[in-house]
C-alpha positions in Angstrom: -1.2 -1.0 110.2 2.2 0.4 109.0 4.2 -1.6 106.6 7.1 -2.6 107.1 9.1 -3.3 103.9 9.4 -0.8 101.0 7.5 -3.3 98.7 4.4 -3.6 100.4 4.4 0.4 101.1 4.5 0.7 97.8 1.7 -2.0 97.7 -0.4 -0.2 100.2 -0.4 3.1 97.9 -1.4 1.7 94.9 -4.3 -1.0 96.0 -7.0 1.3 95.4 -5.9 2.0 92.2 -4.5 -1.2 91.2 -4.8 -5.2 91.7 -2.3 -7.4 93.3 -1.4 -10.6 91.1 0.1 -13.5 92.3 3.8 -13.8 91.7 5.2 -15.6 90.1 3.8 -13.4 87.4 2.3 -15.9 84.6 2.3 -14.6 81.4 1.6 -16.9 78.6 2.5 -20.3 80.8 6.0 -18.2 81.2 6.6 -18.3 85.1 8.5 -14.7 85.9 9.7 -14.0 89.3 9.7 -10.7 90.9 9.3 -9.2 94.5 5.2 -8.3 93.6 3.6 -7.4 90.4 -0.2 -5.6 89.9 -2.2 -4.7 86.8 -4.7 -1.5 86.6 -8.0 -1.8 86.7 -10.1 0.1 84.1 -9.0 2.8 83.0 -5.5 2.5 84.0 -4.2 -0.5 81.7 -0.7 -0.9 83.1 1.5 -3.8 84.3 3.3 -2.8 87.7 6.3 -5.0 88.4 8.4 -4.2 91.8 11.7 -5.4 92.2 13.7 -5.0 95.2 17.2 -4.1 94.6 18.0 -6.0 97.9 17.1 -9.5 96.8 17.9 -9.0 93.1 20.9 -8.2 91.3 21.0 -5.5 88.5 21.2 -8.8 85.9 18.2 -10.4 87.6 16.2 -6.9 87.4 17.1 -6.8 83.9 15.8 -10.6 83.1 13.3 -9.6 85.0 12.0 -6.5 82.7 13.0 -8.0 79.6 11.1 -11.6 80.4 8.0 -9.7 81.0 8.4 -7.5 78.0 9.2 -10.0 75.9 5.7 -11.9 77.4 3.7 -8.9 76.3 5.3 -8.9 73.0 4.4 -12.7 72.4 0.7 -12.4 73.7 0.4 -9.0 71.6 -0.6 -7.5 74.5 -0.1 -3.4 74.5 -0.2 -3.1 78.2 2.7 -0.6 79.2 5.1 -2.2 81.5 5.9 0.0 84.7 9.0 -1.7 87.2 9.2 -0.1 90.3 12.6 -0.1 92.0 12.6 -0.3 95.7 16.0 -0.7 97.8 19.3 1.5 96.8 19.4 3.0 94.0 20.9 0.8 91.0 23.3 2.6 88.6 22.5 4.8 85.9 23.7 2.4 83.9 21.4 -0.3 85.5 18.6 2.5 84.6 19.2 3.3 81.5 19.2 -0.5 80.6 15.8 -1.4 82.4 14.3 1.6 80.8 14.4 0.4 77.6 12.0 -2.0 78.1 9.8 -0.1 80.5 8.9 3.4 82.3 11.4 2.7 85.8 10.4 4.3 88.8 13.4 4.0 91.3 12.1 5.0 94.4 14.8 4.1 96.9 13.6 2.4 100.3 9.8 4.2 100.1 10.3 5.1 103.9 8.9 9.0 103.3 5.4 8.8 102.3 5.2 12.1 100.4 8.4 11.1 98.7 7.1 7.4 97.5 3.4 9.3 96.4 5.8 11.9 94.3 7.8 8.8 92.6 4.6 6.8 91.6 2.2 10.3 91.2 2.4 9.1 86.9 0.4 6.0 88.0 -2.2 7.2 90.7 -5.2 9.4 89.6 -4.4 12.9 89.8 -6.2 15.1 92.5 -7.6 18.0 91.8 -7.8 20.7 94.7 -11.4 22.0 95.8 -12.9 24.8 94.4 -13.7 27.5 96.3 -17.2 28.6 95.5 -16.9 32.1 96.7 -13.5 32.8 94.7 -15.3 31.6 91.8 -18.5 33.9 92.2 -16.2 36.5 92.7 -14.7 36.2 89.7 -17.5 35.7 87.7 -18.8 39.1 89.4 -16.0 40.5 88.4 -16.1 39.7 84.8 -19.9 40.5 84.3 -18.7 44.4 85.6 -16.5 44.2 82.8 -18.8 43.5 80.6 -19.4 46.6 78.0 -22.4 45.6 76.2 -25.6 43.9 76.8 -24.5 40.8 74.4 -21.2 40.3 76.2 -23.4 40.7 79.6 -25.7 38.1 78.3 -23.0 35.6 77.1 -21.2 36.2 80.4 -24.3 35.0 82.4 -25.4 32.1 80.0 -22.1 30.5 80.9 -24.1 29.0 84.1 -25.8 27.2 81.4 -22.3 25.8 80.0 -20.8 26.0 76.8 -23.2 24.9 74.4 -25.8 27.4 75.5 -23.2 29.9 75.7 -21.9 28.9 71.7 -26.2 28.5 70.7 -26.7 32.1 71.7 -23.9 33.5 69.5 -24.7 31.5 66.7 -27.8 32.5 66.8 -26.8 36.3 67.2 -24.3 35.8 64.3 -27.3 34.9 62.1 -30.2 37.1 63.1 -28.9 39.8 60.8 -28.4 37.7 57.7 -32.7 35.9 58.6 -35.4 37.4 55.9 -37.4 39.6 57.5 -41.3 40.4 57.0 -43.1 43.9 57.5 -43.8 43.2 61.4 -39.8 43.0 62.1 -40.4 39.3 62.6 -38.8 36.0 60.7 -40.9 35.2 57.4 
């Protein structure tokens, strides 16, 4: 199903991420209206408010931001407050207000996909890309040619085992020449 209006395309990127609330948003028996509202779930503790610059002024956005920060203040909550701007683009004026009391994302009418993934990118989890096996190996070939000594051989190939075997080993071969020694060769 495509959506149609900028708010719930924004709404259909972030719902895996993040839950819907009902609006109006109800923040210690305050009643604060905007076009949709979601909070994170664990570990992402944000509050997501939209507003819609088509059904809102710049004032209303404002009393909008500031009723909702002002919320979180009085319920000591420490929740950063996100408002995403859908619809033309306000001022920078407009912005620069809004921003004081949260992060703004103004992210125009959130008809190009790629576009409305880049605006709200700071609130969905970051995707790594795949990584090629075979580049790594080779690479790690690579290195282990390098290598000019049987320790530095010997560290290169423990780091399969990860980094504590790999920092075990060279502790230990930072000691051995400082251990007491008996008449075999052996520890005492």
């Amino acid at each position: 199903m495509t959506e149609t209006t900028p708010v719930e395309r924004v709404a259909e990127l972030l719902k895996a991420d993040f839950k819907r609330i009902p609006i109006p948003l109800s923040i210690g028996g305050l009643q604060i209206d905007a076009a949709a509202a979601f909070v994170g779930e664990p570990p992402r503790p944000d509050l997501v408010v939209v507003g819609d610059t088509l059904d809102q002024t710049p004032a209303r956005l404002q009393q909008t931001v500031e009723g909702v920060g002002r919320a979180l203040d009085m319920m000591g909550s420490r929740r950063p407050l996100t408002l995403i701007v859908v619809g033309p683009r306000p001022e920078s004026s407009t912005l620069t207000r809004l921003s004081r009391h949260a992060r703004v994302l103004p992210v125009g009418d959130a008809s190009d996909q790629s576009n409305l993934e880049n605006w709200l990118a700071v609130l969905l989890p970051l995707e790594l890309p795949k990584l090629q096996e075979s580049r790594a190996e080779a690479a790690f070939d690579k290195l282990l040619q390098g290598a000019r000594d049987a320790i530095e051989r010997e560290l290169i190939e423990l780091s399969h085992s990860g980094a504590t075997a790999v920092s075990s080993r060279l502790a230990a071969l930072v000691d051995e020449p400082f251990l007491d020694r008996d008449d075999t060769g052996g520890p005492k």
